[in-house]
LOPA-570179 format. One record per residue (C-alpha): x, y, z; residue in three letters. Coordinates in Angstrom, 2 decimals, m for minus. Last residue first. Example, Ala and Ser with C-alpha at 12.3 -4.5 7.8 and 13.67 -1.06 7.14 Angstrom:
BEGIN
<r east="13.67" north="m1.06" up="7.14" aa="ser"/>
<r east="12.30" north="m4.50" up="7.80" aa="ala"/>
END
This chain:
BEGIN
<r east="40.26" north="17.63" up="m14.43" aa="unk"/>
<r east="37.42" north="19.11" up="m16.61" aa="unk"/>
<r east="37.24" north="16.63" up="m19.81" aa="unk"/>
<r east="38.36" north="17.70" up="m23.36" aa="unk"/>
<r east="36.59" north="16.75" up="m26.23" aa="unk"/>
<r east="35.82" north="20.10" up="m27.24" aa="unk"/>
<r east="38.31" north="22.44" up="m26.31" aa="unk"/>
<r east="38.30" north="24.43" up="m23.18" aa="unk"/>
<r east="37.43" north="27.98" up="m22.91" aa="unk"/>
<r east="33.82" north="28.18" up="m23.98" aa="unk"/>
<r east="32.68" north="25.80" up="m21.71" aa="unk"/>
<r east="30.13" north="23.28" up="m23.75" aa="unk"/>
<r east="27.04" north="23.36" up="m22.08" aa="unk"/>
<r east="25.67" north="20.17" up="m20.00" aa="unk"/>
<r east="22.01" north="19.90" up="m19.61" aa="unk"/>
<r east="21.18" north="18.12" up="m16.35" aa="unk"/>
<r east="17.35" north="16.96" up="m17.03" aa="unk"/>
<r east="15.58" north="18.19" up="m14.17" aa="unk"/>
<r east="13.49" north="14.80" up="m12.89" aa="unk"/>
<r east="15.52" north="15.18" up="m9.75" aa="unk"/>
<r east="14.07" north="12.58" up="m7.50" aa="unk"/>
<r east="13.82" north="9.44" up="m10.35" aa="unk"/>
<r east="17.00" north="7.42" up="m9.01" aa="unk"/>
<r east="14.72" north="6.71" up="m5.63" aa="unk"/>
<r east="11.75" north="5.94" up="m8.18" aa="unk"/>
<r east="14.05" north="3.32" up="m9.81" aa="unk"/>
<r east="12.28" north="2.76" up="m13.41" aa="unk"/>
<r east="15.12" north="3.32" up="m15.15" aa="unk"/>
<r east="16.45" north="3.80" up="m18.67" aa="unk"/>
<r east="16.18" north="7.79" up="m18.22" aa="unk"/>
<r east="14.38" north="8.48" up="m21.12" aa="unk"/>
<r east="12.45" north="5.38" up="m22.85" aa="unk"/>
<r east="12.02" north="4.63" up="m18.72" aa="unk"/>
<r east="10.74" north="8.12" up="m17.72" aa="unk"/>
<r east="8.31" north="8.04" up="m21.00" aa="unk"/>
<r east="7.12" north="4.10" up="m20.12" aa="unk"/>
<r east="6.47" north="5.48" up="m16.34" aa="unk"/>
<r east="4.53" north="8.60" up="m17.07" aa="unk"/>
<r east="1.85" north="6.18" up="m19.83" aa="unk"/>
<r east="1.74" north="3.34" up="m17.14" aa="unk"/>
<r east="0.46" north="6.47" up="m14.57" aa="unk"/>
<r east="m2.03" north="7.98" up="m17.11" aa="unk"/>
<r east="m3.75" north="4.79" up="m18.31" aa="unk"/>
<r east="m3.51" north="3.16" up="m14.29" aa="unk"/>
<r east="m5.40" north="6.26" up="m13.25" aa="unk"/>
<r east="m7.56" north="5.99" up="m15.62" aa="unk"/>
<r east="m8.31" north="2.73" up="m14.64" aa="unk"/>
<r east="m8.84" north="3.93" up="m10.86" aa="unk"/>
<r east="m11.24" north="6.83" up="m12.10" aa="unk"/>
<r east="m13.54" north="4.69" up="m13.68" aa="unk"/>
<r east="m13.12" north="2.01" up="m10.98" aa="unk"/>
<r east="m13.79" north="4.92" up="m8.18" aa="unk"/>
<r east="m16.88" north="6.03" up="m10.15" aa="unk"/>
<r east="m17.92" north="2.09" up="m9.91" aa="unk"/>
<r east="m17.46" north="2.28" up="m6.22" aa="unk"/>
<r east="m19.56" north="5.43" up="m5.74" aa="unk"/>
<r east="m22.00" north="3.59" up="m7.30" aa="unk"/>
<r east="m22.25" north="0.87" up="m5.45" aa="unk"/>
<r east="m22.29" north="2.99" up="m1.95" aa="unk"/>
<r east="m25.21" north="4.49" up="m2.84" aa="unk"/>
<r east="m27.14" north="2.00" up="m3.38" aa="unk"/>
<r east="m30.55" north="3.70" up="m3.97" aa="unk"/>
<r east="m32.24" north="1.68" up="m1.77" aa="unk"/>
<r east="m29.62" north="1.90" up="1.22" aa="unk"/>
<r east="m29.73" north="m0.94" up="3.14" aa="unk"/>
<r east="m26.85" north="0.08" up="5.54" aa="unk"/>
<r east="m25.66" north="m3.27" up="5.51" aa="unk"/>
<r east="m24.97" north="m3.55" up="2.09" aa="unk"/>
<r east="m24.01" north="0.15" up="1.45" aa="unk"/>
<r east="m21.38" north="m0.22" up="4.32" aa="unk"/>
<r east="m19.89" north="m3.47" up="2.77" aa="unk"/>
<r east="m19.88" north="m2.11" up="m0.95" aa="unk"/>
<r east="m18.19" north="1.67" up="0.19" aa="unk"/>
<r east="m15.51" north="m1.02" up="2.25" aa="unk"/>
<r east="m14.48" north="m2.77" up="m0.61" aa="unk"/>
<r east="m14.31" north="0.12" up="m2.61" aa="unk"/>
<r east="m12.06" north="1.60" up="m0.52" aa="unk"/>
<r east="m9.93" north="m2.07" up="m0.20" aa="unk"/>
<r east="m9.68" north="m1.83" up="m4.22" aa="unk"/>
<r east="m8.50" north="2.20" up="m3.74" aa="unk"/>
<r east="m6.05" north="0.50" up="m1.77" aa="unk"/>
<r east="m4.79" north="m2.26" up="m4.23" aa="unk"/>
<r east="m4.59" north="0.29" up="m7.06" aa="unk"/>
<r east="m1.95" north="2.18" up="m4.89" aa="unk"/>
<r east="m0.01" north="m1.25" up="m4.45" aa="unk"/>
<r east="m0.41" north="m2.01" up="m8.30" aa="unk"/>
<r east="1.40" north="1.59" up="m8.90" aa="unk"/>
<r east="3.75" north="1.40" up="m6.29" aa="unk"/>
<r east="4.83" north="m1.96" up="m7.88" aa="unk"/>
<r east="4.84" north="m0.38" up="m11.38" aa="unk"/>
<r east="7.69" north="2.83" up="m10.09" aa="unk"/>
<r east="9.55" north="0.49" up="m8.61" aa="unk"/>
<r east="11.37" north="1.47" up="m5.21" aa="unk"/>
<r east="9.02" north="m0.43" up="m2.95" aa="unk"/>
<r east="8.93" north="0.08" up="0.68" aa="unk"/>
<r east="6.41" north="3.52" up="1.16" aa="unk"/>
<r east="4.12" north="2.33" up="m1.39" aa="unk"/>
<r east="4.03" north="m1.11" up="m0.79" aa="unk"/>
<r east="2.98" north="m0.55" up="2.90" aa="unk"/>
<r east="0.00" north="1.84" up="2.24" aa="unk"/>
<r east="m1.10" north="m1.27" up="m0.58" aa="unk"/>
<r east="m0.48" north="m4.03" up="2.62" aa="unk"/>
<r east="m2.25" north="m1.66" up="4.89" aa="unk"/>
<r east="m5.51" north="m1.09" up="2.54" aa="unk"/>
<r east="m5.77" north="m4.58" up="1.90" aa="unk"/>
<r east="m5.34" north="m6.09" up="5.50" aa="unk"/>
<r east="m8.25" north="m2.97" up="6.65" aa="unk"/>
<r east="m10.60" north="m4.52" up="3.72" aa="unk"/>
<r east="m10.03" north="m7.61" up="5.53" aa="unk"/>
<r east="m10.96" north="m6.31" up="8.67" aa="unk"/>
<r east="m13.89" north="m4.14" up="7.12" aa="unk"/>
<r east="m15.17" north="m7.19" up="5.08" aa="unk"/>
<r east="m15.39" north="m9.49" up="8.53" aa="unk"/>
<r east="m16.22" north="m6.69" up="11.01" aa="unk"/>
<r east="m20.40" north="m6.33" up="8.83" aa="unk"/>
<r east="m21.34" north="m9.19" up="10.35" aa="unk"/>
<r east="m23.09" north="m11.43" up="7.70" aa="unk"/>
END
């Protein structure tokens, strides 16, 4: 097997995951699209450790220390996004820039109830 064939596709992978980060605007979908580039990484740590003979194999473990790290990953991140939604009712990473919660204080001179006009 010719070692272009896994590195092309593993190429495909990486750009579709670099693209779905920078053009989605939920918070999941740049998740998955992150998870599908560390999948091309460990695509291409398999390839070059198969044609590289290494007898220790190298490259497969390195690619099951990127799982490891990739499910956690997916632990911490889903745990981030279901606090920001129970809070802010959103997803929307656009609507998620200021992540300052505005905290408004009552001015002293106006009644309660009453709106600034």
């Amino acid at each position: 097997m010719h070692l272009v064939y896994p590195v092309v596709v593993s190429a495909l992978l990486f750009s579709i995951g670099v693209y779905g980060v920078l053009a989605r605007r939920n918070a999941i979908l740049v998740l998955m699209s992150v998870e599908l580039m560390l999948n091309a990484v460990n695509l291409n740590l398999v390839a070059f450790d198969v044609w590289l003979g290494d007898r220790l194999h190298g490259g497969q473990v390195l690619t099951l220390f990127v799982i490891v790290i990739a499910a956690a990953e997916v632990g911490l991140g889903l745990a981030i996004v279901l606090a920001v939604f129970r809070t802010r009712r959103t997803v929307d990473v656009d609507r998620l820039r200021a992540l300052a919660e505005v905290v408004r204080t009552p001015d002293p001179g106006r009644p309660e109830g009453e709106d600034a006009s």
